[in-house]
C-alpha positions, 0 to 999 in steps of 0.5 A: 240151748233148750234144756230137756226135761226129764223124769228123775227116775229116768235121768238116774238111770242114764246118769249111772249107766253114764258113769258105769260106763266111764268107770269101766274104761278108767279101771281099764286105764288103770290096770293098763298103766300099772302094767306098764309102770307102777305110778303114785296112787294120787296120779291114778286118782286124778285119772279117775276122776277126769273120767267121771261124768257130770251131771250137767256134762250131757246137756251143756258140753264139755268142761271149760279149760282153766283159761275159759274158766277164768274169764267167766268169772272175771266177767261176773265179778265185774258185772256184780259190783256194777250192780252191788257197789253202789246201793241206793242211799235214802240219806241223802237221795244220791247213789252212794258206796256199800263201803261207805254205808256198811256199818256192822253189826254185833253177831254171835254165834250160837251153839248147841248148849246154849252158850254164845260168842261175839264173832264177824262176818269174815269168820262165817266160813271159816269152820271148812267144809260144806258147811250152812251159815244161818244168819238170824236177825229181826226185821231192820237188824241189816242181814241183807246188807250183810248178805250183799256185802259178802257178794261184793267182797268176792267180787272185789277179791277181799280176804273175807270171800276169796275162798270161794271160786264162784258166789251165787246171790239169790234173793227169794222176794224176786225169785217168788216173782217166777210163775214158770217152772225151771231147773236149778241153772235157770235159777241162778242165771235169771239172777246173775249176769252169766248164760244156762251154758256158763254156770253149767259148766262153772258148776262143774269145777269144784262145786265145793268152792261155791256159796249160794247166799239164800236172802230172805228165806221168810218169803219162800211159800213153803208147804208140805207139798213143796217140801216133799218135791225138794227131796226129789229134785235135781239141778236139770228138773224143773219145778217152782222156785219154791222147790228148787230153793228148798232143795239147795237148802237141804243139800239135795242140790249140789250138796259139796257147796257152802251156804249162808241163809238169811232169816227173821225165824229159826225154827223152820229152817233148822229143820231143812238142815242137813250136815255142818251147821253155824248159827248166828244172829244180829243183836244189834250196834254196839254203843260205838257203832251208833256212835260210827254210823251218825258219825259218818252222816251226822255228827253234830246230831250225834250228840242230841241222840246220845243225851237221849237215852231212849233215843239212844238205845232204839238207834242200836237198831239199824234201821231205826238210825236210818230213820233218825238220820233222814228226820234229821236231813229234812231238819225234823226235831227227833229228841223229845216225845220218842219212847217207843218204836211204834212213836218212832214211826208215826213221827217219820210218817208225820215229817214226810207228811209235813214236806210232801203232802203237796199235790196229794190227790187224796186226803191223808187218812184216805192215803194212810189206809190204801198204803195200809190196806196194800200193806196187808195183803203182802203181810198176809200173802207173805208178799213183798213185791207188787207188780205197778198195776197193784200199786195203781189200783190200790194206792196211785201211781208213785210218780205223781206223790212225792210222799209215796216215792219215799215209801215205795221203791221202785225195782225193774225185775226182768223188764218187769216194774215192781214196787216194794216198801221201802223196808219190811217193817214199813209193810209192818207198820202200815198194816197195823195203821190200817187196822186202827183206822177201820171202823171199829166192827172191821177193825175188831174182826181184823184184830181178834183174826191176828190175835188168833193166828199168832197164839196157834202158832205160839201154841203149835211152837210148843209141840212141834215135831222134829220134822217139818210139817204143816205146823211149821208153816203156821208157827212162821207165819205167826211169827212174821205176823208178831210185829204188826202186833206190836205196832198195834200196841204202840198206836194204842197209846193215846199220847203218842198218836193223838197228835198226829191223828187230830192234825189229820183228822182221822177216826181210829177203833177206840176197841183195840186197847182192850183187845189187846190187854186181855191177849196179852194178859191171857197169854203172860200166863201161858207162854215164856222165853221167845213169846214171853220177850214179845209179850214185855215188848208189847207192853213197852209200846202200851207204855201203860204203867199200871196195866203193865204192873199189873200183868207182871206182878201177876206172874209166878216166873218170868223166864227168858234164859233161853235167848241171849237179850238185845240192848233193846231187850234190856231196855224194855225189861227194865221199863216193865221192872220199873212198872211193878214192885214185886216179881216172883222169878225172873231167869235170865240170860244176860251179859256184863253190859245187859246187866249194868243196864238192867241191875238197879231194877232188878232188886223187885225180884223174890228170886233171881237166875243169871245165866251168863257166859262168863262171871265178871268182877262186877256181876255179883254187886246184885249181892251187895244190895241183899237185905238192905229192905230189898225184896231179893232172898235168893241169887244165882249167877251160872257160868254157861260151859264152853266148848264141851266143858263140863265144869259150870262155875255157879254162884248162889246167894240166899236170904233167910232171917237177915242171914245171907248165904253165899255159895261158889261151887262148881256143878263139874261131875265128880264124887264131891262138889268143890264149894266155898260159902259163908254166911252173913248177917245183914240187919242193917248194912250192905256188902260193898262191891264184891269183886273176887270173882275174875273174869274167864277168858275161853281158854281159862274156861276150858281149862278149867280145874279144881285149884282156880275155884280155890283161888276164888275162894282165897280172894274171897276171904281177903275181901271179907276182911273188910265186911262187917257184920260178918257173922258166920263163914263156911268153907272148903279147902285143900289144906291150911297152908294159905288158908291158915293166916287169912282165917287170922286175918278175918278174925282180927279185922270182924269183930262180928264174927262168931264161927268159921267151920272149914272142911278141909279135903287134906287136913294136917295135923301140924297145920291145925295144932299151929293155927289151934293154938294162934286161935287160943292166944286170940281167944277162939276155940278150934274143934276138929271132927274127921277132916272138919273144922269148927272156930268159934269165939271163946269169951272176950276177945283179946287187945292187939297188945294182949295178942302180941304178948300171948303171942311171945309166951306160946311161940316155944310151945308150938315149936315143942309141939311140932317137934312132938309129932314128928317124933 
């Protein structure tokens, strides 16, 4: 059936009268039934509603019956796993199961205040409503597999997707292929099995069951134009793909429906969002996924990898163990000479050269630049397919090169043959290869042109407005650019690509270091969190120790507090902190397993901010190393809120003098800050492992009162017992009934120890006289200013047996006393 086009003023006008219309009549249905009878209101709804019109109703017939419904979805299920249950499988050349590939990820959810949890992908939906599920990840993190995943367990009625009655997948690389203008239900059936009529008329049963899986929303080609129209439209108008996605996004289409987007950027899409919102994000494998994946293709290897401990962490990327596990299939040695992504690269490059270069039509400098040159033109274009002439006049028919099959896949779109890159960080790679093989006056336009580009859009992201604009559209496109970038760094390192470059006699720009570490110096000094990370990452692929040293220790704050870190991220962080001796600040947002891996090196640091989630046992043993010679005078570890908390336990440790500070407070809004601190003299010996602060499960967190940061504090002071060269204590306390035998106990197990002042909120004058005349028998004086209390040591202290018999003699006159007060 041909659907009509219409002018949007005027289809709004007929839709109206449309459903006046039927509104009239069902009132009149309405009125006429309670004549007759009284009935329950929620009849009298379900009439009324029977009566509205559709949108869709007057170009493509009536309602389908519940039987007719039915069976068009078990049609499409079935048609989708066809299509989704087996995906192409580069491990091992054969069709294998999605189930049998799937390996997930880590994801978390992000929340407004800048705290996070770990979360799964059954758990996107489960907020109800109609509710947009962004998922974020880098390029190679897995959100298609993800995003192909969903659709296969609606198809198979898993638990994770039977909410839904109806998924759409819609992948925006194919969908940018479209040339022709066309409406909202042309869309979806140019990417699903079912007709116009049929998704018409599904559409019209409970739109709020529907989830439309947006993949690759980097590849939409969004102006402002375009932007403009999207809030204009309606399922029936035609216009560009670019539109009718945009509009879907914004809730201007089908605005009851649930959506999941995935993406490589954030800050553009956030702002086509309307209505309920989840944020989430790929970090990466967890150790025990790296360990699952190799395990289900690999698992002699398993062991090389994980004795590797580079290798290791680059595997928490997914596509990277992909990468490792093919260079193993074809018996390639992967665990020496790998310290960087970009090296990687060059060698999986290098290994398919090595088995398919075999009747090659071209030399292979001459082939690396045309797939490089191919590359580009996508990176620029923000394309992703090239239809086969492209191919064929850029690089050469595939089928002839074995080496270019494994590089470009081939895809049937439409009756129509397209190619793509085997992954988007291929496209990456190869462009970055193609600057370098330039002559050096080509290849150094090319570079300062990329430069550039990327610091607009960096400088546009740091006074962006609310709403989308232009700028928008320039600080994305900076962004998807940013990997060529580190590519580029990574084959400016002489020993990783000298081999490979003198094996195949190639010419590269020997200019393209230096333009790059003086980008990047300029830009340390200007740029932090996001930009700042990418900046560390780049020099990790210079992996020039030197320059990386002198770049860091240039800098006046290194802050990355804004962004939860990656193990990839860590990693890097760690080998930059290796690079130099001092770093001024640093602010950080980490976990308990970021900070193992990152706290030996972080002892370089004047001044350290720890932004956590949660404050576990291990995480203040940074406190331990505090004026052993280190460079560390000042600690602060924040537990983030949760859940609309308003208390944020802290911790703060400071060196002045060879006197540490440390502090325990909580910033809850109240007229006194609850504090426990003591001071500690550290000439010449360490604290040992602090481990009084216990971990906050969400619950205890929200809980959160005033007695918990007091239990701290008690835990405290029994592990100060064993301190020594403990020389002054301060701290806040509710009373001295379990305060009062700890501060003995410390005083008998710190000969150090020379004061104690406490400031008690409920101070007892029974309490005080007890613990004042135990003090006296030891040697110590106790002063007491309104409800302050200062201890210190008076003379020579006194023998365990002199204290038992001071002890004796003065238990009469505390009783006394007592009494004495109470009367």
């Amino acid at each position: 059936m041909e659907i009509l086009d219409a002018d949007k003023d005027c289809w709004e006008i007929k839709r109206k009268r449309k459903h006046e219309e039927h509104q009239e009549s069902a009132d009149a249905d309405v009125l006429h039934t309670k004549s007759r009878t009284t009935r329950p209101t929620s009849i009298m709804k379900v009439r009324r509603a029977e009566t509205e019109p559709s949108i869709f109703s007057t170009e493509f017939g009536s309602l389908p019956s519940q039987t007719g419904f039915r069976k068009f979805v078990r049609q499409y299920k079935l048609s989708v796993k066809q299509k989704h249950d087996s995906e192409w499988s580069f491990l091992s050349g054969e069709q294998e199961s999605l189930y049998a590939l799937y390996t997930e990820p880590l994801i978390i959810q992000k929340n407004e205040d800048g705290c996070f949890k770990n979360t799964h992908v059954y758990e996107f939906f489960q907020l109800g409503g109609a509710v947009t599920v962004i998922l974020q990840g880098d390029s190679g993190s897995g959100k298609s597999f993800i995003a192909q995943k969903i659709m296969l367990d609606w198809a198979s009625e898993m638990f994770s997707a039977s909410r839904f009655d109806l998924v759409f997948y819609l992948r925006c690389e194919e969908l940018m292929c479209i040339s022709e203008e066309i409406n909202l239900i042309e869309l979806l059936s140019y990417s699903c099995s079912l007709t116009s009529d049929q998704i018409s008329q599904m559409l019209q049963q409970l739109p709020e069951n529907v989830l439309f899986i947006i993949d690759g929303f980097d590849e939409l080609k969004l102006t402002q134009v375009i932007y403009e129209m999207s809030a204009h439209t309606h399922p029936l108008q035609k216009a560009p793909p670019e539109v009718i996605l945009c509009g879907l996004i914004r809730k201007y289409l089908i605005p009851e429906s649930i959506l999941l987007v995935t993406t490589r950027t954030k800050n553009t899409v956030n702002k086509l969002l309307k209505g309920k919102q989840c944020f989430t994000e790929i970090m990466s494998f967890s150790e025990k996924k790296v360990e699952e994946y190799f395990q289900k293709f690999f698992r002699k290897e398993y062991d090389c990898v994980r004795a590797n401990e580079t290798l290791f962490t680059a595997c928490s990327i997914p596509v990277i163990c992909w990468i490792i596990s093919e260079m193993f299939r074809v018996g390639a040695n992967v665990t020496s000479g790998l310290e960087t992504t970009t090296s990687i690269y060059i060698d999986f490059v290098s290994t398919l050269l090595e088995h398919h270069c075999q009747g090659l039509s071209r030399s292979v400098p001459t082939l690396l630049r045309s797939l490089g040159q191919l590359a580009e033109r996508g990176m620029l274009e923000q394309q992703v397919l090239f239809d086969e002439k492209s191919i064929k006049e850029t690089v050469s028919d595939p089928a002839d090169s074995p080496f270019l099959c494994k590089f470009l896949s081939r895809r049937r779109i439409h009756q129509e043959t397209m190619f793509s890159f085997m992954h988007h960080s291929f496209q990456e790679f190869f462009t970055a290869l193609y600057y370098v093989l330039l002559d050096e006056e080509e290849s150094q336009r090319k570079v300062t042109e990329l430069l550039n580009t990327v610091e607009r859009g960096w400088a546009l992201s740091c006074w962006s407005d609310r709403d989308f604009s232009m700028a928008d559209v320039k600080i994305r496109h900076a962004k998807l650019l940013q990997p060529v970038i580190l590519f580029l760094c990574g084959l400016c390192k002489k020993d990783g690509i000298a081999t490979f470059i003198e094996k195949y006699n190639m010419a590269v720009s020997s200019n393209i270091g230096t333009q790059l570490k003086e980008w990047l110096h300029q830009c340390s000094q200007r740029y932090q969190n996001e930009h700042m990370l990418f900046i560390l990452h780049c020099l990790y692929e210079l992996h020039d120790k030197s320059f990386v040293g002198k770049v860091l220790e240039g800098l006046i704050l290194i802050d990355l507090s804004t962004l939860p870190l990656k193990m990839t991220d860590c990693w890097v962080l760690k080998y930059c902190l290796q690079c130099c001796e001092h770093i001024e600040n640093l602010k950080l947002h980490v976990t308990s397993e970021n900070l193992k891996m990152l706290q030996p090196e972080l002892y370089c640091c004047e001044e350290l901010w720890l932004m956590m989630n949660c404050i576990p046992d291990d995480d203040v043993g940074l406190i331990s190393s505090a004026g052993k010679g280190k460079i560390l005078n000042k600690l602060i570890i924040k537990e983030l809120g949760n859940r609309g908390s308003v208390f944020c336990p802290e911790i703060t440790l400071s060196v002045r003098d060879e006197d540490i500070t440390l502090s325990l407070s909580t910033s809850e809004i109240i007229e006194t800050s609850l504090k426990t601190e003591l001071t500690l003299t550290r000439p010449n010996s360490v604290v040992s492992t602090i481990n009084w602060v216990k971990s906050q499960n969400e619950s205890e967190l929200y809980m959160f009162n005033l007695f918990d940061l007091e239990e701290k504090g008690l835990r405290l002071l029994t592990f100060l017992q064993s301190v020594f060269d403990l020389k002054k204590v301060c701290l806040q306390a509710s009373d001295l009934t379990t305060f009062g035998p700890l501060i003995l106990s410390l005083i008998q197990a710190c000969p150090s120890l020379i004061e104690l002042s406490i400031n008690f909120r409920y101070p007892f004058m029974v309490q005080i006289m007890s613990l004042k005349e135990s003090l006296r028998q030891m040697g110590w004086t106790l002063t007491v200013w309104g409800e302050s209390v200062l201890i210190q040591q008076e003379g020579e202290r006194f023998t365990e047996e002199e204290l038992k018999v001071n002890r004796e003699k003065s238990e009469c006159r505390i009783l006394r006393r007592c009494r004495s007060v109470y009367t």
